[in-house]
N, C-alpha and C positions, 0 to 999 in steps of 0.2 A: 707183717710188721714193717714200719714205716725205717727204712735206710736210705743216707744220701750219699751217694758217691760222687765227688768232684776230682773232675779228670781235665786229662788234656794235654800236650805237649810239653816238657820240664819249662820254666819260667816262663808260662803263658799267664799268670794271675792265680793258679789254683790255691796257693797258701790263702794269697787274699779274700780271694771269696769263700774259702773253709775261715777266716776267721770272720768273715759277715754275718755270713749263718750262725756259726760259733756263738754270736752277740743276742740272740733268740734266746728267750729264756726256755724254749722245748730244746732246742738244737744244742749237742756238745758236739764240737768239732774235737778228731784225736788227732794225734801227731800223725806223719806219714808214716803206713804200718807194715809199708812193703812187704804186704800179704802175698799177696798172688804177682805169680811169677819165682820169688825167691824162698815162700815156704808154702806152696802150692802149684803144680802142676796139672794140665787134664788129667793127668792119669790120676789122680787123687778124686777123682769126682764121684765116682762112685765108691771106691773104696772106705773101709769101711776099718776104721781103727781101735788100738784096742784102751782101755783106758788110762793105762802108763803113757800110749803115744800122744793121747788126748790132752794130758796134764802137762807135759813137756813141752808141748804148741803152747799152751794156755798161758802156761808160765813167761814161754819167750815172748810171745804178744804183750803179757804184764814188763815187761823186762822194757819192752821199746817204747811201751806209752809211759813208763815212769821216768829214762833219762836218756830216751831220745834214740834212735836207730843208728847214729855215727858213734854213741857212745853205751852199746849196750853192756850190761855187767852179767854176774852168775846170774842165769834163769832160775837157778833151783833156789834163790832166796825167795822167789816166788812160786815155790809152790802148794803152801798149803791155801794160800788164794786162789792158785790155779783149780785148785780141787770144788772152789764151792763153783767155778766156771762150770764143770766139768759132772756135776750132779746133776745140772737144769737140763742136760741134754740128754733124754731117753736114750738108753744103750743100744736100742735098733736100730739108731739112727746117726749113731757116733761115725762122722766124718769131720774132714779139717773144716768142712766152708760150715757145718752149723757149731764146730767149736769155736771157728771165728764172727760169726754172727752173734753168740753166746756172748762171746767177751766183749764186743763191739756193745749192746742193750748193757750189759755189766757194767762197764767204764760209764754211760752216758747216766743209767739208772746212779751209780756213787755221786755224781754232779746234782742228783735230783731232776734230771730232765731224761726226756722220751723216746729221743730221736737221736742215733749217732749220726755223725758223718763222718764217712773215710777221705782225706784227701791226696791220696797218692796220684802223683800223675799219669804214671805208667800202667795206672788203670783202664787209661783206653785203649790197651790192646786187649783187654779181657771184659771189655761190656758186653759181649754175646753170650760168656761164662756168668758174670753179674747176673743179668736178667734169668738167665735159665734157674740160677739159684736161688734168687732172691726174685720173686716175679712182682713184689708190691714197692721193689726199690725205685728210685731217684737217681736217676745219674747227670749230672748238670756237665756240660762238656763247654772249654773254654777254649778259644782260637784267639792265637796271636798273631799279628805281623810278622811274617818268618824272618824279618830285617831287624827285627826287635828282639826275637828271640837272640839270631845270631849274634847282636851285642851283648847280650845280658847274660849268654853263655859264656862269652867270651870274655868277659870280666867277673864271672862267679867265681875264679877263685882267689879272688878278692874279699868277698865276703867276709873274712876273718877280722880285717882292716877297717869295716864298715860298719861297724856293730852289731853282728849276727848276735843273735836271742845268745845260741850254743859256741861254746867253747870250738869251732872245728878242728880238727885234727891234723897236722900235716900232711898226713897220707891221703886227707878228703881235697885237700886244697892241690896235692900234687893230681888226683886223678881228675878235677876238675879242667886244670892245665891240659892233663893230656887228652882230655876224653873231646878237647875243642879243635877242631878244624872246620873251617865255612864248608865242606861237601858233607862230611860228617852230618855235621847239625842239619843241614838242608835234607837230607834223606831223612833222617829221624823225621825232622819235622813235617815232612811228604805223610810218612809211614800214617805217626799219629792223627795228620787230620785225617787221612782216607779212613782211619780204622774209625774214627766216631764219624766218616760219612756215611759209610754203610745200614748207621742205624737214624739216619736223618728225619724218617719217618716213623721212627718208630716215638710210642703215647708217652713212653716212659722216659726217654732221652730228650734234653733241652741243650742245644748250643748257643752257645753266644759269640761274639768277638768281644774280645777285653778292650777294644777302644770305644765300643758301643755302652758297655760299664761306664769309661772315663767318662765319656761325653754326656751321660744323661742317666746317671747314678741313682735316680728314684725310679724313675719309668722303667731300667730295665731291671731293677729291684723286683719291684712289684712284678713284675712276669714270672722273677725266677720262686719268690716266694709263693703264686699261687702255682708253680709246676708242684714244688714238693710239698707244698697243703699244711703251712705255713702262715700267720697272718705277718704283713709289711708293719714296719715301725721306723721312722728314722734315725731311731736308736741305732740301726743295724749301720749303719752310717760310718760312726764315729769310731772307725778301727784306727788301731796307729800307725803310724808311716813307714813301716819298715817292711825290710827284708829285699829294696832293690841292689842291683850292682852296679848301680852309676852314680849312688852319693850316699853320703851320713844316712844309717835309720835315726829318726825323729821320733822316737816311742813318747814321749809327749806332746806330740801335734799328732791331733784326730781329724780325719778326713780322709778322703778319697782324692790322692793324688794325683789331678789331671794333666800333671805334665811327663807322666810316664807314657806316653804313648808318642811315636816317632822322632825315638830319639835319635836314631839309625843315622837318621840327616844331620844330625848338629856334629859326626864325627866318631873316632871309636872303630868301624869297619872303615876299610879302606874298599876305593872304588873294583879293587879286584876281586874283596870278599863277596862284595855288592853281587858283582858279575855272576859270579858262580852258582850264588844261594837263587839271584832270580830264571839263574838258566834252567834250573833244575828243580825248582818249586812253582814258575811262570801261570803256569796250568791253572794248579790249586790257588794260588794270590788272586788271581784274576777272579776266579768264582766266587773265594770267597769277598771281593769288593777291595781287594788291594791294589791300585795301579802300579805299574811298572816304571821305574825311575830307569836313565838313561843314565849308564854305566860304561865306562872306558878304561878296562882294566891293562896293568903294566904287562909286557908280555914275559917279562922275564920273572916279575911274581905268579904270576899266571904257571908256569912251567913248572917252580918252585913249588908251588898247590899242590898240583896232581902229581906230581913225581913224590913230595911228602905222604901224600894220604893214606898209600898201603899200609907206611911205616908206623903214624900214629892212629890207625886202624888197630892194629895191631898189638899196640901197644893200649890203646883203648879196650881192646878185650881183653888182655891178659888182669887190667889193673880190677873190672867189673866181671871176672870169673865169680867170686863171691857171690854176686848178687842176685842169681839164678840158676833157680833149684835144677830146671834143663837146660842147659844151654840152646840144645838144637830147637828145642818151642820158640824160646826167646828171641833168638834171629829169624824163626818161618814165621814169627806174627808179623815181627816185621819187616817181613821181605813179602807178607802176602798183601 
């Protein structure tokens, strides 16, 4: 059964190209359904559940794709829905990855189309689990300029300000705050592209860089469409302008916004963030086609950096305990 999974580093493009696809009349893009990792662990991979646990998944899945994962409600209003999720799956075979498979065909089949796609980002620390389960899926993996990232992180909890789709919540916008520090984000962002290098050759996995998008929006269309079998349309085109962290969303201007790509340079990070994100991303940039700007960081911010970072470390995980169903998996993906 045909699934596309778009991944990739947090603010590397993934909303946007789930809503490209999205625009396919086969393809329903769902909301981010922060499956795996927060209501999936390996240790669930085999195990085998019972159909109370079944309908309770089902339900919570219905729960985030009706009003969004920062504002979920009572699951058990959804569960006589969850229930018809919850028939299509042979009881031999009842685990959480084919109830979420289940409800993934479910949501896309109520749209009248064929083909879900999930776009969570923090799914590429689980494309090894992806593929294993799902062996006919699609996982499109996006790379961004780690200097782009680091801005865009850096100003998400702004978002609220900006015209986000969803209402966010102060408590999303405070952990967006804390969750930012340039060492911080630069390791994640190490983590994430190593974890979709790993499968760089594999049939099933396509990366791309999100400035290779910016730059030539049909050509690399057309790739990613004949990856997951797919036909191109330049319909797929005319998404709306939204969901950056560095101006107004424009949800009535369609296009592909090319001046979202290096923005690093015009300002926003200082030359110290600069320093540090490329001291310790340098490697990865360089391979994947990013040069290295020449950075002269303050020393006394510099000091201030790394003497902070245990602290809003720290404070970074107490605020994202929620989010994951293991903790100790969650930091060994990636830390491997």
């Amino acid at each position: 059964m045909d699934l596309i999974f778009v991944v990739g580093n947090s603010r590397s493009g993934t909303t946007m190209m789930g809503r490209i696809l999205g625009r396919h009349p086969s393809v329903f893009t769902l909301r981010e359904m922060h499956f795996f990792e927060q209501l999936w662990s390996s240790a669930d991979k085999e195990r085998h559940i019972s159909e109370a646990e079944a309908t309770r998944l089902a339900a919570r899945l219905l729960s985030i794709q009706e009003v969004g994962y920062l504002h979920q409600t009572d699951p058990g209003r959804f569960c006589e829905e969850a229930k018809e999720i919850v028939v299509s799956v042979p009881p031999e075979v009842l685990t959480a990855a084919r109830i979420f498979e289940a409800f993934l065909l479910y949501e896309a089949a109520k749209k009248g189309k064929s083909v879900p796609c999930d776009q969570t980002p923090r799914n590429v620390f689980y494309i090894g689990d992806i593929l294993e389960l799902y062996p006919e899926a699609r996982v499109v993996n996006i790379v961004r300029d780690a200097r782009d990232v680091l801005l865009s992180q850096k100003r998400k909890w702004k978002r609220p300000f900006l015209g986000a789709e969803d209402t966010t919540p102060l408590a999303e916008s405070l952990r967006a705050w804390v969750n930012y520090h340039p060492i911080t984000i630069s390791k994640l962002w190490n983590s994430a592209v190593s974890a979709a290098d790993r499968f760089a050759d594999h049939h099933h996995v396509y990366s791309l860089r999100f400035e290779d998008l910016l730059a030539d929006p049909v050509g690399t269309l057309r790739e990613v469409c004949g990856f997951v079998r797919i036909s191109f349309d330049n319909s797929l085109l005319e998404v709306p302008q939204i969901g950056s962290s560095s101006k107004l969303d424009q949800p009535d201007r369609n296009g592909i916004d090319t001046s979202r790509a290096g923005n690093w340079h015009k300002g926003g990070v200082s030359p110290t963030e600069i320093f540090l994100c490329q001291k310790l991303t340098g490697s990865l940039l360089r391979r994947h086609g990013y040069p290295l700007a020449s950075a002269h960081p303050d020393p006394l911010r510099l000091c201030l950096s790394i003497l902070s970072f245990p602290i809003k470390l720290t404070l970074a995980l107490l605020l994202n305990l929620r989010r994951m169903r293991s903790i100790k998996e969650a930091i060994r993906r990636r830390l491997s």
